[in-house]
C-alpha positions as CSV (number, residue, x, y, z in Angstrom):
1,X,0.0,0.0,0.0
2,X,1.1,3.5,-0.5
3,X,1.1,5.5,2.6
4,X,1.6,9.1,2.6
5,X,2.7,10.7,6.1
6,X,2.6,14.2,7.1
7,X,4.9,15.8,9.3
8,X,8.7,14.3,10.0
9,X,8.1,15.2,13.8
10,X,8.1,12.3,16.4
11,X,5.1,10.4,15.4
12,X,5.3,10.9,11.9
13,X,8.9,9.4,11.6
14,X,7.8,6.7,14.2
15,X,4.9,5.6,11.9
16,X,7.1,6.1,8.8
17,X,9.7,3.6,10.7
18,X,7.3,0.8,11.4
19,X,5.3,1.3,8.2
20,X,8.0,1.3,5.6
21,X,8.9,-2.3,6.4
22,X,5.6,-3.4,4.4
23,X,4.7,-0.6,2.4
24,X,5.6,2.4,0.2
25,X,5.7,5.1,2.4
26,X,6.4,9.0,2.1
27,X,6.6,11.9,4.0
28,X,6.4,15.4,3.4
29,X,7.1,17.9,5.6
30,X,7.3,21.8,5.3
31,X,11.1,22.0,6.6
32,X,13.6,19.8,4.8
33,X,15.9,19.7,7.6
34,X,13.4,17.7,9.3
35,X,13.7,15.1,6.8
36,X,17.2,14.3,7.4
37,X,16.3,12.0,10.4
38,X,13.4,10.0,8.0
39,X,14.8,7.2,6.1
40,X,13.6,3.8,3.8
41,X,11.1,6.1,2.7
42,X,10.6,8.8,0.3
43,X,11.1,12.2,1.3
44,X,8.7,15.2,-0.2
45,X,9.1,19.0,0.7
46,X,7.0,20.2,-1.9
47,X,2.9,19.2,-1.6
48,X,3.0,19.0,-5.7
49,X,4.8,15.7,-5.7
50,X,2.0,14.0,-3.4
51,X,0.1,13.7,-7.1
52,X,3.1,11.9,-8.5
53,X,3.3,9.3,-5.7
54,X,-1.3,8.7,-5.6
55,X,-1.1,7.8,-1.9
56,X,-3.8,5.3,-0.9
57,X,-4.2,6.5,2.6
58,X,-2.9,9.8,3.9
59,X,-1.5,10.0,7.9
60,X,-1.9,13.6,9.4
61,X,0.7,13.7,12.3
62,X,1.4,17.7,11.8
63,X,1.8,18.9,14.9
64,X,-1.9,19.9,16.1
65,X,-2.0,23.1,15.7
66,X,-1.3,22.6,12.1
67,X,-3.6,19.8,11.3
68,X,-6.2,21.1,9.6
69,X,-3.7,23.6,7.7
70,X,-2.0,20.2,6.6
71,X,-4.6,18.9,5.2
72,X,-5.7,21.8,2.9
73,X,-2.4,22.3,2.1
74,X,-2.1,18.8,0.7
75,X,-6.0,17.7,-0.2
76,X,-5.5,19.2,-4.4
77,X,-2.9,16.6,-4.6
78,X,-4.5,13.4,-2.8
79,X,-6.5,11.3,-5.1
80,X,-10.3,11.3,-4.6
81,X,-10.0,7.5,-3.8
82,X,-7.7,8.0,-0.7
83,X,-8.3,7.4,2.9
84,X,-7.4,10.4,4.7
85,X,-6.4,10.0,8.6
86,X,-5.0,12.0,11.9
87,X,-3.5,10.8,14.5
88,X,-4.1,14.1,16.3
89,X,-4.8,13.6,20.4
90,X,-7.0,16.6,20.1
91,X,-10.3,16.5,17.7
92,X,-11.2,19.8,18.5
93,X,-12.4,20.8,14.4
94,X,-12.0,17.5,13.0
95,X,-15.7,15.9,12.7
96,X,-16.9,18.9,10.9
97,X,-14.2,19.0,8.7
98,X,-14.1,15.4,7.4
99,X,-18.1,15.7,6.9
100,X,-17.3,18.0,4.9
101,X,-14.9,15.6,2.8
102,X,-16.1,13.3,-0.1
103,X,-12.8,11.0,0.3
104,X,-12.7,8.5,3.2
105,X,-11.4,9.4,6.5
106,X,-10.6,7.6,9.8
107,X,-9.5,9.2,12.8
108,X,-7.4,7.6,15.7
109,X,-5.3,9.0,19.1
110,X,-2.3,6.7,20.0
111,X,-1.8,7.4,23.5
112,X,1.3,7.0,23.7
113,X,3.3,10.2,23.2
114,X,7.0,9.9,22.9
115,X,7.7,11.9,25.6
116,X,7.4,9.2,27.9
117,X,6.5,6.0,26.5
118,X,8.8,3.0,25.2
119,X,8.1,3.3,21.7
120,X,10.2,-0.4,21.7
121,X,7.1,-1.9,23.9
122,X,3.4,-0.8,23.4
123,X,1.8,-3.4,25.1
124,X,0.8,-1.2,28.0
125,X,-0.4,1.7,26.0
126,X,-3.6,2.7,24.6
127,X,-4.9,4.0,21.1
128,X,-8.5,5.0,20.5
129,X,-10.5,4.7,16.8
130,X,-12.8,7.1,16.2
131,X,-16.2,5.3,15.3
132,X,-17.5,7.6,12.9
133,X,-14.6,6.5,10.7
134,X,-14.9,4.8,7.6
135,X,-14.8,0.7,7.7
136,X,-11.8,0.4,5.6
137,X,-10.1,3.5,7.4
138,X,-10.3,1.4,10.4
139,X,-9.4,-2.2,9.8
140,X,-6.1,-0.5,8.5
141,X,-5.3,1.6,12.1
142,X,-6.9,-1.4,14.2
143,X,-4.2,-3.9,12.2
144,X,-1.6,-1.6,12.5
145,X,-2.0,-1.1,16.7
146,X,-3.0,-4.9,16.4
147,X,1.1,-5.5,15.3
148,X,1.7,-2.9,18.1
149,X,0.1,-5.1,20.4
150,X,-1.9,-1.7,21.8
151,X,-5.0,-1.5,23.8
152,X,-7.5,-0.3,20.9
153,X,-10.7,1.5,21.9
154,X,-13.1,2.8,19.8
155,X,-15.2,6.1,21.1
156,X,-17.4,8.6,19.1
157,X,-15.7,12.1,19.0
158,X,-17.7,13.4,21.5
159,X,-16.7,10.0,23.5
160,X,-13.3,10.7,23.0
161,X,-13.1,14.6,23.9
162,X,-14.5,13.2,27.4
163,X,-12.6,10.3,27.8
164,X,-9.4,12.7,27.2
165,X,-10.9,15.5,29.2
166,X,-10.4,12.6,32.3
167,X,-7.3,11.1,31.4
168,X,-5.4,14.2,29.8
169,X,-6.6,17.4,31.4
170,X,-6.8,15.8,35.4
171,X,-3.2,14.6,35.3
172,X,-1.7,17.7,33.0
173,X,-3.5,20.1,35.5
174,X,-2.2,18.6,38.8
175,X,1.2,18.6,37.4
176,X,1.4,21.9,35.9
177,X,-0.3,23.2,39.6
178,X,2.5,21.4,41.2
179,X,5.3,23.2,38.9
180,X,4.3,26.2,39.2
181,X,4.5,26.6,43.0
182,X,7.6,23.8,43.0
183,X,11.3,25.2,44.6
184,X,14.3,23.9,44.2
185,X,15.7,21.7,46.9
186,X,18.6,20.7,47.5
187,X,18.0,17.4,48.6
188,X,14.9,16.3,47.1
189,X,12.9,13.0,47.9
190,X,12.2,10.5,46.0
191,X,8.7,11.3,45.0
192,X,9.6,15.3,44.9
193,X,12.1,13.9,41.7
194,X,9.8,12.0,40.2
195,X,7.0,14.5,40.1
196,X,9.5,17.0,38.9
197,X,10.3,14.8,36.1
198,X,7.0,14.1,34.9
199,X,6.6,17.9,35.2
200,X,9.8,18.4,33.0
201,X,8.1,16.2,30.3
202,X,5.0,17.6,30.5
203,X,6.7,21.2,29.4
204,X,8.5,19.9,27.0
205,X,5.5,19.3,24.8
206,X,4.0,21.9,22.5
207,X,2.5,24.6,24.2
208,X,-0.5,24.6,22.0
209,X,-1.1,21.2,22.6
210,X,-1.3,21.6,26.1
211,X,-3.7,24.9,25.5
212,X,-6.1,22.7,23.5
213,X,-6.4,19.6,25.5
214,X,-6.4,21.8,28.7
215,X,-9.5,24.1,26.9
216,X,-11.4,20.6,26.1
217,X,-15.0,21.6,26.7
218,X,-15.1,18.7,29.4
219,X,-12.1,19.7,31.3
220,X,-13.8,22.4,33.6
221,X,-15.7,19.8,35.3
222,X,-13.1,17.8,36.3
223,X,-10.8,20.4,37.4
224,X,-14.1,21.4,39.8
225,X,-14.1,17.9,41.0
226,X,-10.4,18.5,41.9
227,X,-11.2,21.9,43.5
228,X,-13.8,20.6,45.9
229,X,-11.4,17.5,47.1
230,X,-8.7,19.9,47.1
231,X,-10.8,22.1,49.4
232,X,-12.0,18.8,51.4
233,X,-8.5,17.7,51.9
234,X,-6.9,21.2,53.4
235,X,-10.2,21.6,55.6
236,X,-9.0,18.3,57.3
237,X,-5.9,19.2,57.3
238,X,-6.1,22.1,59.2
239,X,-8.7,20.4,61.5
240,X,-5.9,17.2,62.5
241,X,-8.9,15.2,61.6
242,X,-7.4,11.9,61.8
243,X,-10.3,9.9,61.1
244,X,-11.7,11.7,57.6
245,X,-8.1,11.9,56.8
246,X,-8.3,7.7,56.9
247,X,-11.5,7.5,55.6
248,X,-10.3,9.6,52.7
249,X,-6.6,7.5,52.3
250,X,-9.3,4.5,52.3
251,X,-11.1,6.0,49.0
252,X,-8.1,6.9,47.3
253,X,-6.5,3.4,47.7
254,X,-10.2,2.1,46.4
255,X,-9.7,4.1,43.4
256,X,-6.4,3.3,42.6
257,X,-6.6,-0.5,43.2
């Protein structure tokens, strides 16, 4: 199959690595310096030789704040016939744009951001399908996670905005909170360091990225349920309440088991 990738960032020249060992694959990207760091693959800076190479399925992974500029940069060159795709961990845009598509579309969200996962073992990591995708669209991403040995969900848009609203937003909140009233020690513990390094990770992402997923329509309702715990937790705090404070250990070690 011919497979045409956009973006030479992390995740495009991850899927270009694991794809080119059974298909054609290319991938274009704005800055040919990027490129240098792609190879078994063909390498495109200019949208105009997408036509030459009639890609049968197109893979979006243009950083997300230029995933829908991608895509109209590149559509006038894609054949009619070919499945277009993102990989894009925020949808915000997306399902109105591919309605208004005539080609085939399939939208997925590895969860498994370079930043911190072992790109060499998957098996512990997530990847959600968007429902509303087409059939063909998504026998392609579910066999290719499949190989990945991924956990593969499949959620509606709206499904997914919540379900990354929960799983995005809560944990990117707490940690940004923590960072932004951290100092340095000296001689930090051992769960100071590893907070700090999940911070440090967390920042080095893409700022927009962290906008969008943080102004997720859903978000505001978890951060509320953080606020009132928040407010539950210093109230017994400041009371020495030792028997809420165990009743409340008790919950969190129910939620976590």
């Amino acid at each position: 199959m011919r497979i045409q990738i956009l973006g030479a960032g992390k995740m495009g020249s991850f899927f270009a690595d694991i794809l080119s060992f059974e298909h054609e694959v290319a991938i274009y990207d704005t800055d040919p310096q990027r490129l240098r760091f792609t190879y078994n693959c063909i390498r495109m800076s200019d949208p105009e030789e997408i036509a030459t190479f009639k890609p049968e399925i197109l893979i979006n992974a243009a950083t997300v704040k230029y995933t829908l500029e991608a895509f109209n940069t590149v559509l006038p060159f894609v054949p009619e016939s070919c499945i277009i795709s993102d990989i894009a961990s925020v949808k915000t845009g997306l399902k109105d744009f591919y309605e208004q598509q005539s080609r085939p579309y399939v939208s997925t969200h590895p969860m498994f951001g370079p930043t911190f996962a072992n790109l060499s073992n998957l098996s512990a990591e997530n990847a959600i399908i968007i429902s509303e995708s087409s059939h063909m669209g998504k026998i392609f991403f579910r066999d290719l996670y499949n190989s990945l040995k991924l956990n593969i969900f499949e959620y509606s848009f709206e499904e997914h905005d919540e379900t990354i609203a929960y799983s995005l937003s809560i944990p990117f909140a707490s940690t940004l909170i923590f960072a932004s009233i951290m100092k340095h020690q000296e001689a930090p513990g051992t769960t100071f360091k590893k907070h700090l390094n999940i911070a440090r990770g967390l920042l080095s992402e893409d700022d927009y990225l962290l906008t969008e997923i943080l102004f997720n329509p859903y978000t505001p309702d978890q951060l509320k349920a953080i606020r009132k715990e928040l407010a539950s937790l210093l109230e017994t705090i400041e009371n020495r309440d030792s028997d809420t404070m165990k009743i409340f250990l008790e919950k969190v070690r129910y939620n976590i088991h």
